[in-house]
PQR file with spaces between the fields and no chain letter, atoms N, CA, C, O and H, PARSE charges and radii, in Angstrom:
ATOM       1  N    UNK     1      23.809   13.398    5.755 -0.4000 1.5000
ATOM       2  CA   UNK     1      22.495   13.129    5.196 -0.0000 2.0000
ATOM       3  C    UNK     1      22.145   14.212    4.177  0.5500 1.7000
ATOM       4  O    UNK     1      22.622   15.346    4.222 -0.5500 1.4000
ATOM       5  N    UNK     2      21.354   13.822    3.338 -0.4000 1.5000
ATOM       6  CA   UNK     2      20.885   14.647    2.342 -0.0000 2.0000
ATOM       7  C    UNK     2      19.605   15.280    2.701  0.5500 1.7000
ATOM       8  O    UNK     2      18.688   14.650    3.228 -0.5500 1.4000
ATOM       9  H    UNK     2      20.967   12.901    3.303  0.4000 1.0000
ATOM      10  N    UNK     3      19.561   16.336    2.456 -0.4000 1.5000
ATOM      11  CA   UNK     3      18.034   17.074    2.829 -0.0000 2.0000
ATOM      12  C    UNK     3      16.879   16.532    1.702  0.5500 1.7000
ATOM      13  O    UNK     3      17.084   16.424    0.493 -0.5500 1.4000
ATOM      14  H    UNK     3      20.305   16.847    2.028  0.4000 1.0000
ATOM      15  N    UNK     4      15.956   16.304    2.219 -0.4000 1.5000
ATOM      16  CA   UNK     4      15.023   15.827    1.345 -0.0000 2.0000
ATOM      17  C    UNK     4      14.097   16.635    1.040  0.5500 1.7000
ATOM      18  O    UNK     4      13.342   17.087    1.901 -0.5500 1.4000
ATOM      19  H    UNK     4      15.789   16.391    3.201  0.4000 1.0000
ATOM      20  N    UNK     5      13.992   16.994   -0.423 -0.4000 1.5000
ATOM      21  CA   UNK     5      13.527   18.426   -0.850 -0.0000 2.0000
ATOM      22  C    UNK     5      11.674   18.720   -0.533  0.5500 1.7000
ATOM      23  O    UNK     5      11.127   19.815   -0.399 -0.5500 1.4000
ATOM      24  H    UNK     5      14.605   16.627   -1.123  0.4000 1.0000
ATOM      25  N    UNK     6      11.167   17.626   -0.492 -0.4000 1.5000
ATOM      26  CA   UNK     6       9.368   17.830   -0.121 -0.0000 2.0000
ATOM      27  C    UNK     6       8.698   18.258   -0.837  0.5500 1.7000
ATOM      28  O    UNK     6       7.575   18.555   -0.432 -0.5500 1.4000
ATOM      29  H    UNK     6      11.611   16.737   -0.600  0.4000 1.0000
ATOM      30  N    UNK     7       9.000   18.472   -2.068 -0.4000 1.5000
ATOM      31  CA   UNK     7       8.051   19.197   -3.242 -0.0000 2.0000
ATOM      32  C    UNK     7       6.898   18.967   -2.912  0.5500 1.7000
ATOM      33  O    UNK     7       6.070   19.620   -3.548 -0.5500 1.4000
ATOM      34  H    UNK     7       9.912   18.231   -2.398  0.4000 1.0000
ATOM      35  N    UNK     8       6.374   18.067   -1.913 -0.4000 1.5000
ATOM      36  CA   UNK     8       4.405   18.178   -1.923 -0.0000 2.0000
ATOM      37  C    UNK     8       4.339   18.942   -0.984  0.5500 1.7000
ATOM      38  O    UNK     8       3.126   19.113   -0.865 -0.5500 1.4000
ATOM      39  H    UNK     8       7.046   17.537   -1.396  0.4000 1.0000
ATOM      40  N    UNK     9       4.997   19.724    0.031 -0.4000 1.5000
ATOM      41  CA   UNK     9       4.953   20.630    0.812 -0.0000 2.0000
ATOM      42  C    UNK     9       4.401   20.210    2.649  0.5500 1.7000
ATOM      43  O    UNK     9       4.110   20.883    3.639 -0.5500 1.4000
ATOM      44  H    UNK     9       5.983   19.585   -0.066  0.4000 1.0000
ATOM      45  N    UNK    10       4.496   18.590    2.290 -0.4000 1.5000
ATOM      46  CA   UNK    10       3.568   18.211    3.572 -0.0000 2.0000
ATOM      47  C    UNK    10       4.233   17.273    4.278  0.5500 1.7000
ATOM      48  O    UNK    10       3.720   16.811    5.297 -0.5500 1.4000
ATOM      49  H    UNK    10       4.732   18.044    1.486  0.4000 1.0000
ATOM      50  N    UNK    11       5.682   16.786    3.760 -0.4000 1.5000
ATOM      51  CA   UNK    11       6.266   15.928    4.462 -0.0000 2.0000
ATOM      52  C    UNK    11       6.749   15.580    5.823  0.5500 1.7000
ATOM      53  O    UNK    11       7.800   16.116    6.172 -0.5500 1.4000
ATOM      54  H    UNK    11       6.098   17.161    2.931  0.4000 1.0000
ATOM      55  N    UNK    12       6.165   14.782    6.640 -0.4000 1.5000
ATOM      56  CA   UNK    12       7.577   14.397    7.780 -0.0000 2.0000
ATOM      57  C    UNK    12       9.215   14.238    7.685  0.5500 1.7000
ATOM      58  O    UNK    12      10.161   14.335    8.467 -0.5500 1.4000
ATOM      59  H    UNK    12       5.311   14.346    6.357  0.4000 1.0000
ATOM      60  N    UNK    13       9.078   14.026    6.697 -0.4000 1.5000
ATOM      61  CA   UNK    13      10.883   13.542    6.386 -0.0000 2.0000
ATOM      62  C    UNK    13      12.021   15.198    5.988  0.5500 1.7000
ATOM      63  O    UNK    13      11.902   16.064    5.120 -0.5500 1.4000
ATOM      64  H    UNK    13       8.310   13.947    6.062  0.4000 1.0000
ATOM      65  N    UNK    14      12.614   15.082    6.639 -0.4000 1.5000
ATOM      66  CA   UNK    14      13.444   16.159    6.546 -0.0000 2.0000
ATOM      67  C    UNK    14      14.707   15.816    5.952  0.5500 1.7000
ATOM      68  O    UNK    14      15.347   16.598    5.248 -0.5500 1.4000
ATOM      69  H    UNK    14      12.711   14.379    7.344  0.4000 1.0000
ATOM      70  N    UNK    15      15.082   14.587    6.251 -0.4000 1.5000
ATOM      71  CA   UNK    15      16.814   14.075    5.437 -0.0000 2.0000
ATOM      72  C    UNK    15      16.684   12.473    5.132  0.5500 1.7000
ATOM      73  O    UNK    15      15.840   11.680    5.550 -0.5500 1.4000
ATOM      74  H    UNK    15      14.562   13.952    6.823  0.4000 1.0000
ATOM      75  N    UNK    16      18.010   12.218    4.100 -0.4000 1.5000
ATOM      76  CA   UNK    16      18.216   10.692    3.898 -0.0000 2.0000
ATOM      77  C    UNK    16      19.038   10.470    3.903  0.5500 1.7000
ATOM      78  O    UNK    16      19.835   11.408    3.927 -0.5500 1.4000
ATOM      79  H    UNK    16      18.696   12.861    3.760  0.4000 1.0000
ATOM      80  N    UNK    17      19.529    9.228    3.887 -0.4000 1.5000
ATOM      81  CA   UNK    17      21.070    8.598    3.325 -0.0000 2.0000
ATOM      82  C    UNK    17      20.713    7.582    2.596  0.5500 1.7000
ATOM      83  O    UNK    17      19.747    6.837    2.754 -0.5500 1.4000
ATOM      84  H    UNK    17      18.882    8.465    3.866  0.4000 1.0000
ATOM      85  N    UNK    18      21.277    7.574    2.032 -0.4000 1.5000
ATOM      86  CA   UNK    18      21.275    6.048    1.087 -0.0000 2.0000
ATOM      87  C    UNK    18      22.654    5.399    1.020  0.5500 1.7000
ATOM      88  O    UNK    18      23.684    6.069    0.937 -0.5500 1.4000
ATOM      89  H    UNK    18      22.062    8.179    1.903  0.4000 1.0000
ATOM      90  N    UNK    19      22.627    3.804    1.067 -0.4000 1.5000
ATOM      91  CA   UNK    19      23.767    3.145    0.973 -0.0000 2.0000
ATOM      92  C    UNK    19      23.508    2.014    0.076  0.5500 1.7000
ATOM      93  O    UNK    19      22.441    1.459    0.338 -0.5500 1.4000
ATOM      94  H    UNK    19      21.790    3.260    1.135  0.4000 1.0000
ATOM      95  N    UNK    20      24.213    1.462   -0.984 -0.4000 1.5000
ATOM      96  CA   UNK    20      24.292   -0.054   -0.985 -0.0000 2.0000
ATOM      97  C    UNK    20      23.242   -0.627   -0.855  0.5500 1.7000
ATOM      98  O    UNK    20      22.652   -0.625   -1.935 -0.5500 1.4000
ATOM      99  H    UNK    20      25.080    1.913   -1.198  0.4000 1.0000
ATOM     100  N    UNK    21      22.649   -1.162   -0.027 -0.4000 1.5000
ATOM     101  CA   UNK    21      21.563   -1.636    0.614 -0.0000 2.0000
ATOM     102  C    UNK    21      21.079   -1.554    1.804  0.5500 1.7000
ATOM     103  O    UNK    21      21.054   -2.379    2.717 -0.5500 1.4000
ATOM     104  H    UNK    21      23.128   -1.163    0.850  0.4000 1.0000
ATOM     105  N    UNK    22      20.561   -0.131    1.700 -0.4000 1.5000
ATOM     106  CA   UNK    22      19.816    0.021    2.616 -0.0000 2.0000
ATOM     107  C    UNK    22      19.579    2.448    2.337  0.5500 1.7000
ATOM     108  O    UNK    22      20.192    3.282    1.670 -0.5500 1.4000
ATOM     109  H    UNK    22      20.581    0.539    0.958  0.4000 1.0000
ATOM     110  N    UNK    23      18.434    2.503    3.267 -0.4000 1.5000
ATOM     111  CA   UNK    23      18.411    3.780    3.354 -0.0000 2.0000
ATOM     112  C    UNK    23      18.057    4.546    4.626  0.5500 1.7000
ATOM     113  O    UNK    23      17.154    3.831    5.060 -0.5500 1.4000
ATOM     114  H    UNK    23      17.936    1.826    3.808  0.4000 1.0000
ATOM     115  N    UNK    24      18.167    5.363    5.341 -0.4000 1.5000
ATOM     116  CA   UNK    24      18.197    5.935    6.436 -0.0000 2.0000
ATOM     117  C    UNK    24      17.624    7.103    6.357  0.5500 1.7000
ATOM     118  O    UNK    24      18.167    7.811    5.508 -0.5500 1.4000
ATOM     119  H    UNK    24      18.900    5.945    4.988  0.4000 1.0000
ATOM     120  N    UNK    25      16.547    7.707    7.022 -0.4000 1.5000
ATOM     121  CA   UNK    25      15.525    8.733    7.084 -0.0000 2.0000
ATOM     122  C    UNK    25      15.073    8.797    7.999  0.5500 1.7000
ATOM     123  O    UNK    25      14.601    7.871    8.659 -0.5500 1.4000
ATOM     124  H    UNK    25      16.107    7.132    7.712  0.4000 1.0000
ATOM     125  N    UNK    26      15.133   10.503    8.388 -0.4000 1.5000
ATOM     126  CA   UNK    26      15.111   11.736    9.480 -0.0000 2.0000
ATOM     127  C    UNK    26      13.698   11.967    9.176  0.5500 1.7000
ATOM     128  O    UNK    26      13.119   11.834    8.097 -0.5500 1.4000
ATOM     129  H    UNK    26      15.516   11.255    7.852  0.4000 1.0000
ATOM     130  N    UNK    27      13.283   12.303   10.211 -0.4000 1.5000
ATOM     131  CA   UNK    27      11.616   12.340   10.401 -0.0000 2.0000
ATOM     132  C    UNK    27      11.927   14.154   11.460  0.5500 1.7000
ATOM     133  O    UNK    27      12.783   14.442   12.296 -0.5500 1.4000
ATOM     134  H    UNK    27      13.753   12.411   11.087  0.4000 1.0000
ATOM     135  N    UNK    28      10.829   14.927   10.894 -0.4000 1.5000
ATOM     136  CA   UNK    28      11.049   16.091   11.637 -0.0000 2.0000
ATOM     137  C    UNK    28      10.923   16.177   12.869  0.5500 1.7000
ATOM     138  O    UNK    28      10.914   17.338   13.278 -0.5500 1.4000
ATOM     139  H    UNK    28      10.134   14.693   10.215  0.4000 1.0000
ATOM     140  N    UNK    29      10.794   15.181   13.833 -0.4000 1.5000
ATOM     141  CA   UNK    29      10.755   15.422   15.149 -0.0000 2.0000
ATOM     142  C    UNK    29      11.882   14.939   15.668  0.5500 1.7000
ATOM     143  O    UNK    29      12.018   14.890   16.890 -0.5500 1.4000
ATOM     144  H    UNK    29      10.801   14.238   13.501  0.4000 1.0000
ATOM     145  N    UNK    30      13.214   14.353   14.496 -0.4000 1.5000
ATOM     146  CA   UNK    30      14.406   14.018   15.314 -0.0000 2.0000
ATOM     147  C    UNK    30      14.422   12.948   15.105  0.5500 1.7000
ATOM     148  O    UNK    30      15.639   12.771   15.160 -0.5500 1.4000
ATOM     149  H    UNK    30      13.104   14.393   13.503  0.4000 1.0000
ATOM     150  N    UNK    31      13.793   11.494   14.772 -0.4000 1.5000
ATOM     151  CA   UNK    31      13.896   10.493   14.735 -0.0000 2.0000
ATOM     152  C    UNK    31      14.985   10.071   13.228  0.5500 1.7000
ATOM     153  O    UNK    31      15.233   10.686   12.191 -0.5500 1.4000
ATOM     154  H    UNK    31      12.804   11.637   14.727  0.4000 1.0000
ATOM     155  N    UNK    32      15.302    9.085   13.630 -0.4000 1.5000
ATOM     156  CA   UNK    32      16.093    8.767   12.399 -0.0000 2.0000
ATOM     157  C    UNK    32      15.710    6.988   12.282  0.5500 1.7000
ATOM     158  O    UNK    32      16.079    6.436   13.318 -0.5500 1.4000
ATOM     159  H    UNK    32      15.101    8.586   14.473  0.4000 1.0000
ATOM     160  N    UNK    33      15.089    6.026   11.306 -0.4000 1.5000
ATOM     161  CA   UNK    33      15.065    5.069   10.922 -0.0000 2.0000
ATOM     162  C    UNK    33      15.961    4.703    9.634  0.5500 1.7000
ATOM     163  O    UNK    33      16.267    5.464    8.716 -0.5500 1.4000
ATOM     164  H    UNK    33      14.789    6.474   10.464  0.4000 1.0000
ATOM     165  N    UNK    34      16.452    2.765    9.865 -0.4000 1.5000
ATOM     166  CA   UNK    34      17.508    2.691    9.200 -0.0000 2.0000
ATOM     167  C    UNK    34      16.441    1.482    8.340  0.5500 1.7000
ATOM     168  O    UNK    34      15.592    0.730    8.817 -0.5500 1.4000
ATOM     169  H    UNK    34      16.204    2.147   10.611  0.4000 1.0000
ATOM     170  N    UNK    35      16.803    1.631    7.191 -0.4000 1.5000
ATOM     171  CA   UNK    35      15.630    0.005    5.903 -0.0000 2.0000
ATOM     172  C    UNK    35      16.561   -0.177    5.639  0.5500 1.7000
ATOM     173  O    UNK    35      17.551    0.541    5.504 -0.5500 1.4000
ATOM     174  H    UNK    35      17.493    2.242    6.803  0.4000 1.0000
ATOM     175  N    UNK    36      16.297   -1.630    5.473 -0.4000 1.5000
ATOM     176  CA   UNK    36      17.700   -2.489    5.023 -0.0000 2.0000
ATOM     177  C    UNK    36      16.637   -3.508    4.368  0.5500 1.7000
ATOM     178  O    UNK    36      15.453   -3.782    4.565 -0.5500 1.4000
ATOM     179  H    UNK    36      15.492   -2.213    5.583  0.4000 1.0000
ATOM     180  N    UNK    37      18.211   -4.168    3.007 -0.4000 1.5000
ATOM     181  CA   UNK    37      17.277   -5.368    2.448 -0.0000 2.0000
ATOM     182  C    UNK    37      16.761   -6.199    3.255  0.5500 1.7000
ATOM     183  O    UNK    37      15.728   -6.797    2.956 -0.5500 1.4000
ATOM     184  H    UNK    37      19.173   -3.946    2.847  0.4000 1.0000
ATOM     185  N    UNK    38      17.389   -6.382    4.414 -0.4000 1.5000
ATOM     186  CA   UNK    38      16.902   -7.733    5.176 -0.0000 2.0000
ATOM     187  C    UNK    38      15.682   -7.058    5.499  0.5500 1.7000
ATOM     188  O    UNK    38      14.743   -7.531    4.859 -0.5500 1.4000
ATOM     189  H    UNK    38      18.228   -5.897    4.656  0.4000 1.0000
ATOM     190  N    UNK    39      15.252   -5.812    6.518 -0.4000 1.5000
ATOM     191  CA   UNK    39      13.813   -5.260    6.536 -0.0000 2.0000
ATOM     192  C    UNK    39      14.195   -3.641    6.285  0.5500 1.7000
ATOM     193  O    UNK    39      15.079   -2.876    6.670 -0.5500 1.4000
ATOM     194  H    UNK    39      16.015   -5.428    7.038  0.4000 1.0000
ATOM     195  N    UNK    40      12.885   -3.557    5.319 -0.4000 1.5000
ATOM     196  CA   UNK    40      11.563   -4.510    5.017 -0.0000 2.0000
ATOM     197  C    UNK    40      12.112   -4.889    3.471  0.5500 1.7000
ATOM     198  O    UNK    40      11.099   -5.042    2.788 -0.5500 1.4000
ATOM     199  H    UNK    40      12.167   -4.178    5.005  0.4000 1.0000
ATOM     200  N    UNK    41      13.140   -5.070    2.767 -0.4000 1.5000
ATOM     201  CA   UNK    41      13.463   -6.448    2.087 -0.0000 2.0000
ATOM     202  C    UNK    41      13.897   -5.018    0.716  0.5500 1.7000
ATOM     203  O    UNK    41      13.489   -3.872    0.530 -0.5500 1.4000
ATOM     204  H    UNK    41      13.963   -4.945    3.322  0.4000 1.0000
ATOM     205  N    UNK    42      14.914   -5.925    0.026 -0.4000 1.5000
ATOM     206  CA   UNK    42      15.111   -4.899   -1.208 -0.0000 2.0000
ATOM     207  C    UNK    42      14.550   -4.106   -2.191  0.5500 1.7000
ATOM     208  O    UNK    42      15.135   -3.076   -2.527 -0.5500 1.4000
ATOM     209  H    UNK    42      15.246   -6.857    0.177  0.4000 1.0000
ATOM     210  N    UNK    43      13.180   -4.529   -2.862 -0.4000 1.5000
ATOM     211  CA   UNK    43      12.643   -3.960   -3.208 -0.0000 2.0000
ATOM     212  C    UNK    43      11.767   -2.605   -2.781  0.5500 1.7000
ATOM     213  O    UNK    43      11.499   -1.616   -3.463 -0.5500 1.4000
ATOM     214  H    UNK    43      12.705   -5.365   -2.589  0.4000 1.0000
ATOM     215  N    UNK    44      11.442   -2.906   -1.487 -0.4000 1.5000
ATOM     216  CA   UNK    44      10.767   -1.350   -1.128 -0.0000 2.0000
ATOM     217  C    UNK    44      11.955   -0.571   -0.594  0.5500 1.7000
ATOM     218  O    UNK    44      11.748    0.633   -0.439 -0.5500 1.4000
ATOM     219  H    UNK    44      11.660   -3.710   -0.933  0.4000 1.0000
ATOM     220  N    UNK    45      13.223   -1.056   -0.268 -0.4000 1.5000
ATOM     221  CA   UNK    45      14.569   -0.055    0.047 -0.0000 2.0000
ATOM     222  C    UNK    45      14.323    0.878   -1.320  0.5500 1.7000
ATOM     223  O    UNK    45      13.914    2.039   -1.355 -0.5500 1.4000
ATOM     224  H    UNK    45      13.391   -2.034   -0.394  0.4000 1.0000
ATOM     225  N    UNK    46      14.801   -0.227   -2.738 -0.4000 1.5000
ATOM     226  CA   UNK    46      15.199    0.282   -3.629 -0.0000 2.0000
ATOM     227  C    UNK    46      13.586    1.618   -4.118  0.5500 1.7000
ATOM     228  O    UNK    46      13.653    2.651   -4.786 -0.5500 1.4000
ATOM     229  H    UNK    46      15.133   -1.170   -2.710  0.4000 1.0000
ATOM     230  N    UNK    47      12.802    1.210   -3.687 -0.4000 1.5000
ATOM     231  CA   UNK    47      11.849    1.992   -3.753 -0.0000 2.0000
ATOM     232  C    UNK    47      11.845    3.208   -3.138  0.5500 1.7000
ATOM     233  O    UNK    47      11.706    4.208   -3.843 -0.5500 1.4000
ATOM     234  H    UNK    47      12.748    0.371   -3.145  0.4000 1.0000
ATOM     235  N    UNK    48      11.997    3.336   -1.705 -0.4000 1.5000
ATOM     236  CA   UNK    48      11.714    3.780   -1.201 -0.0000 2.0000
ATOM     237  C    UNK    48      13.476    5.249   -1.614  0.5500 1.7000
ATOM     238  O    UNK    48      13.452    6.426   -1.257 -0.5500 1.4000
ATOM     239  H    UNK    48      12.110    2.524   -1.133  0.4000 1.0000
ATOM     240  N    UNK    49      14.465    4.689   -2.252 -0.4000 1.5000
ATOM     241  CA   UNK    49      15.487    5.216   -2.356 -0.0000 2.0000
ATOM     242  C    UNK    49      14.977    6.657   -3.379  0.5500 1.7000
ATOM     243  O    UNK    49      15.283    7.849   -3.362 -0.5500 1.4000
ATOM     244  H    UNK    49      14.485    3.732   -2.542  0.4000 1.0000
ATOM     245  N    UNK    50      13.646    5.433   -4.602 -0.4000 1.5000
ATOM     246  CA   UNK    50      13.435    6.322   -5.559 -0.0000 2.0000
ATOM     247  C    UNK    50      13.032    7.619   -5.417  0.5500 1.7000
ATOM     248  O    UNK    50      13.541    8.603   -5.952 -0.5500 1.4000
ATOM     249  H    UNK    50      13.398    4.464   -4.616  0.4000 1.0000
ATOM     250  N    UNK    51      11.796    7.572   -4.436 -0.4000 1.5000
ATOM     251  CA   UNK    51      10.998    8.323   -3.788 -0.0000 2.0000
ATOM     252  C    UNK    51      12.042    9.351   -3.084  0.5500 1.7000
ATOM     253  O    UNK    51      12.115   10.379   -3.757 -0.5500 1.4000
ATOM     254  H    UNK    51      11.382    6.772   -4.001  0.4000 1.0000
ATOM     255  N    UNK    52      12.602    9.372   -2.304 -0.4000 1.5000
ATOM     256  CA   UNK    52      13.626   10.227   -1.578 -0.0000 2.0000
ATOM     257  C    UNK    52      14.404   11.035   -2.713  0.5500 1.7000
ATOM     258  O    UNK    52      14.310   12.256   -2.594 -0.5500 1.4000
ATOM     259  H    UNK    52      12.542    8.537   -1.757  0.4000 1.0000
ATOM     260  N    UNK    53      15.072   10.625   -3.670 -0.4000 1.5000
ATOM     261  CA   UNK    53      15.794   11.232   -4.692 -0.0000 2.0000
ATOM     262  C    UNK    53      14.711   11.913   -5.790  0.5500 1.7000
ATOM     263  O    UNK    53      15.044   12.985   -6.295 -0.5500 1.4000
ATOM     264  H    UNK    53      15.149    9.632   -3.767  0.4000 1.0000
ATOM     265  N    UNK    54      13.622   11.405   -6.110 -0.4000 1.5000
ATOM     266  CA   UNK    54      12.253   12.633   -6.291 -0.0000 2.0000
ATOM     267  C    UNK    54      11.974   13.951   -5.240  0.5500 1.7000
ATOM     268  O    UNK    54      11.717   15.134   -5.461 -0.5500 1.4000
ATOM     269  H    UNK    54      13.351   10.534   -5.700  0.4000 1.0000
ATOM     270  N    UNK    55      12.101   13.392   -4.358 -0.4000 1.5000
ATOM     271  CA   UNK    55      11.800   14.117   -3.327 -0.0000 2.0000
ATOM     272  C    UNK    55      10.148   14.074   -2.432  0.5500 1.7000
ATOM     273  O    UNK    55       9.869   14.821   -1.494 -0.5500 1.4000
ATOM     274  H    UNK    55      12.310   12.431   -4.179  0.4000 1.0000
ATOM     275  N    UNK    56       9.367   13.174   -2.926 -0.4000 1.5000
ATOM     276  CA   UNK    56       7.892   13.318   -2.974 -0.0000 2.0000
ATOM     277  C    UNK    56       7.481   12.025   -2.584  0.5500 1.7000
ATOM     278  O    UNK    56       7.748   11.143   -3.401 -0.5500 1.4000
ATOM     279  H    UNK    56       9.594   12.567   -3.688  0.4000 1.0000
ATOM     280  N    UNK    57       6.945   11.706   -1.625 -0.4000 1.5000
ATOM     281  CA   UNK    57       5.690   10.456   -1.800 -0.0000 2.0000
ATOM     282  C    UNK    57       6.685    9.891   -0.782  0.5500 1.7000
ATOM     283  O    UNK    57       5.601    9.349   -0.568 -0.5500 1.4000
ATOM     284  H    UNK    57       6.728   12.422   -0.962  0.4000 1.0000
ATOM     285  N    UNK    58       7.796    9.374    0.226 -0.4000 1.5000
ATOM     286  CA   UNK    58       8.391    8.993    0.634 -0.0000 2.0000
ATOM     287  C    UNK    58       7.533    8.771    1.938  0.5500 1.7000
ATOM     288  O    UNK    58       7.349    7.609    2.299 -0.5500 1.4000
ATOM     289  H    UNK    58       8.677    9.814    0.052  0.4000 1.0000
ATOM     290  N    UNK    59       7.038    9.730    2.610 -0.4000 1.5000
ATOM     291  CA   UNK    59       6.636    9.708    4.143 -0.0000 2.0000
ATOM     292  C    UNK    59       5.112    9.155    3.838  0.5500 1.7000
ATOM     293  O    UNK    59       4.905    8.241    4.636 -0.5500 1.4000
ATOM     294  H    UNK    59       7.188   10.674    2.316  0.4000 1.0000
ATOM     295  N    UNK    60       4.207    9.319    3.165 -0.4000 1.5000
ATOM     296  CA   UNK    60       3.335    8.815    2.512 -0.0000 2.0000
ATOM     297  C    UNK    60       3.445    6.975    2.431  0.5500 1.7000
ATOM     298  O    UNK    60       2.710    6.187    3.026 -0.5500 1.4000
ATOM     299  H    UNK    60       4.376   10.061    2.517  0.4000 1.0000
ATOM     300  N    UNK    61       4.411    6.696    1.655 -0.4000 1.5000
ATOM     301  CA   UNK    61       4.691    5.121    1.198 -0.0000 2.0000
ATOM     302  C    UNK    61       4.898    4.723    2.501  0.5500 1.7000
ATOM     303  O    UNK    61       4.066    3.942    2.962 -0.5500 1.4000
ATOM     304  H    UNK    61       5.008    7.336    1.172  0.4000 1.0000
ATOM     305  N    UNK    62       5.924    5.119    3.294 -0.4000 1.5000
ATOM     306  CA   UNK    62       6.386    4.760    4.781 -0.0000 2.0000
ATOM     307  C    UNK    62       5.409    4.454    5.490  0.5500 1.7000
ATOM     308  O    UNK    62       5.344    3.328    5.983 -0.5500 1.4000
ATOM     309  H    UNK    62       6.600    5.754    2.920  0.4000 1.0000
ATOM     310  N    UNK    63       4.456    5.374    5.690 -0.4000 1.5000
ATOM     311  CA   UNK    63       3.244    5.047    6.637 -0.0000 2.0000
ATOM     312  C    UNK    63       1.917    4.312    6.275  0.5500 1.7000
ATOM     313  O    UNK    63       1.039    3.942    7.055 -0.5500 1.4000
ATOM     314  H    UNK    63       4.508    6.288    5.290  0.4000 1.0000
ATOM     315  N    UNK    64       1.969    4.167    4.775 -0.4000 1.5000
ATOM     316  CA   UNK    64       1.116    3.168    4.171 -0.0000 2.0000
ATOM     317  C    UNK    64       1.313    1.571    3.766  0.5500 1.7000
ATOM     318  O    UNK    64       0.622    0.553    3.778 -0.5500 1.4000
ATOM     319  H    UNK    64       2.682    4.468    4.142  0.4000 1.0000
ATOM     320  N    UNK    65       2.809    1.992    3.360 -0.4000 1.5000
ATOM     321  CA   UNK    65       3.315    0.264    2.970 -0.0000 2.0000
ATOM     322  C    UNK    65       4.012   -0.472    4.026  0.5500 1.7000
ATOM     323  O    UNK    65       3.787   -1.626    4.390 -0.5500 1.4000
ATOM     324  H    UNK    65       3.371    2.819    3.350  0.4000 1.0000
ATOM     325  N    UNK    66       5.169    0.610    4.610 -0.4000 1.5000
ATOM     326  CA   UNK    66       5.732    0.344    5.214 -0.0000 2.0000
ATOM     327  C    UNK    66       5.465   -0.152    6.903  0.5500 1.7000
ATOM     328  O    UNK    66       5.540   -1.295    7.353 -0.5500 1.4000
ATOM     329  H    UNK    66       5.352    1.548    4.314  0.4000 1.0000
ATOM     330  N    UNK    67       5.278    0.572    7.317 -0.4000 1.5000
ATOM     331  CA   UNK    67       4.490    1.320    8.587 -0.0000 2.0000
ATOM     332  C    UNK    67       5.859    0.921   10.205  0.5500 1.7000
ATOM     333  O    UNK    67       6.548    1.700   10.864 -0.5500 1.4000
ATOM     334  H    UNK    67       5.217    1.501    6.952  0.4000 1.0000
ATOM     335  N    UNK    68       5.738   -0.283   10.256 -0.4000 1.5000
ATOM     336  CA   UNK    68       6.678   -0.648   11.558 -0.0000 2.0000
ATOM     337  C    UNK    68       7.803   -1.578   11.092  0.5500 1.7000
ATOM     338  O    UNK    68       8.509   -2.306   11.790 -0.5500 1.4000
ATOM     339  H    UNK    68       5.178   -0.915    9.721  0.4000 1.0000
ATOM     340  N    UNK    69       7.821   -1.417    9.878 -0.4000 1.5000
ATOM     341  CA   UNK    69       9.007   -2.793    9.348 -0.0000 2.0000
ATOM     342  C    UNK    69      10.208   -1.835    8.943  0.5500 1.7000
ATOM     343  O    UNK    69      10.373   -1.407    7.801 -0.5500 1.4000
ATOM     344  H    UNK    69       7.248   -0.826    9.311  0.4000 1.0000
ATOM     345  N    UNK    70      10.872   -1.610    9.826 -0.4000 1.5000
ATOM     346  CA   UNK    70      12.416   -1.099    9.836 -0.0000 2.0000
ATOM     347  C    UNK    70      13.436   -1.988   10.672  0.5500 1.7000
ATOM     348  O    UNK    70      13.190   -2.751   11.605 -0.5500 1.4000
ATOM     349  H    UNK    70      10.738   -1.958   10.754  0.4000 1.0000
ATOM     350  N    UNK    71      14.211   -1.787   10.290 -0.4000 1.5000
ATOM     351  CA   UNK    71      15.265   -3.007   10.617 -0.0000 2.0000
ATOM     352  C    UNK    71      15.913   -1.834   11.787  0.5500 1.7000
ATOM     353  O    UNK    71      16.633   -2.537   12.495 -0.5500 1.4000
ATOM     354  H    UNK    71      14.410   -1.167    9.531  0.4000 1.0000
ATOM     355  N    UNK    72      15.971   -0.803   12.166 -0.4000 1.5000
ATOM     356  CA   UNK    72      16.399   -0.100   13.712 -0.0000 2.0000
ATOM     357  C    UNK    72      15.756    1.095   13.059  0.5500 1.7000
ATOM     358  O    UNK    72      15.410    1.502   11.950 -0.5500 1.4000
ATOM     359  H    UNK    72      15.386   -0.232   11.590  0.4000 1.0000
ATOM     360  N    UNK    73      15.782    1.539   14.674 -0.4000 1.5000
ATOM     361  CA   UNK    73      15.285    3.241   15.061 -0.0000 2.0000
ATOM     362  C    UNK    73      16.845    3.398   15.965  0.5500 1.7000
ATOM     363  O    UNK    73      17.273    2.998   17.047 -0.5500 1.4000
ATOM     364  H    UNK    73      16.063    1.209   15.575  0.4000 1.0000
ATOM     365  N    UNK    74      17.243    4.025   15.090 -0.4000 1.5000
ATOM     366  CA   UNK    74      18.714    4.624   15.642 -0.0000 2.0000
ATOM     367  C    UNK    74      18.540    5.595   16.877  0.5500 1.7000
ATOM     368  O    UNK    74      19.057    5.364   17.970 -0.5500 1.4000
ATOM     369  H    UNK    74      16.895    4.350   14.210  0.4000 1.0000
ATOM     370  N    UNK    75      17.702    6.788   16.580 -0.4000 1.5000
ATOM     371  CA   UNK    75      17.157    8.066   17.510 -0.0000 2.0000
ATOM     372  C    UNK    75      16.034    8.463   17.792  0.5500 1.7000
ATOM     373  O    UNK    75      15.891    9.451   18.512 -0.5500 1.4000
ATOM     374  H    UNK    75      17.281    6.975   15.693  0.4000 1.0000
């Protein structure tokens, strides 16, 4: 996983992965969730990919747009 840099200084998210389709993100208490096109659908993956490779606004979008639509909670 890639460390996810936090430039707003306030993030939950500590790491990512990105694949193909889909992206995977570490939450600082250990959790790891997997987005896939199927959920919550390609466009907010590909979004949500953007955000992670900025480094900023990721845990923010997650808990506003996103909120319970992940396709697994791995950990």
């Amino acid at each position: 996983m890639k460390r996810y840099r936090n430039l707003g200084g306030d993030s939950g998210i500590v790491a990512y992965e990105d694949g193909e389709d889909f992206i995977r993100v570490q939450f600082s208490d250990g959790s790891i969730y997997r987005y896939t096109y199927t959920i919550p659908g390609p466009n907010d993956v590909e979004y949500m990919k953007q955000l992670a490779e900025k480094g900023q606004g990721l845990n923010s979008f997650i808990s506003r747009v996103i909120r319970k639509r992940y396709a697994a909670k791995e950990r």
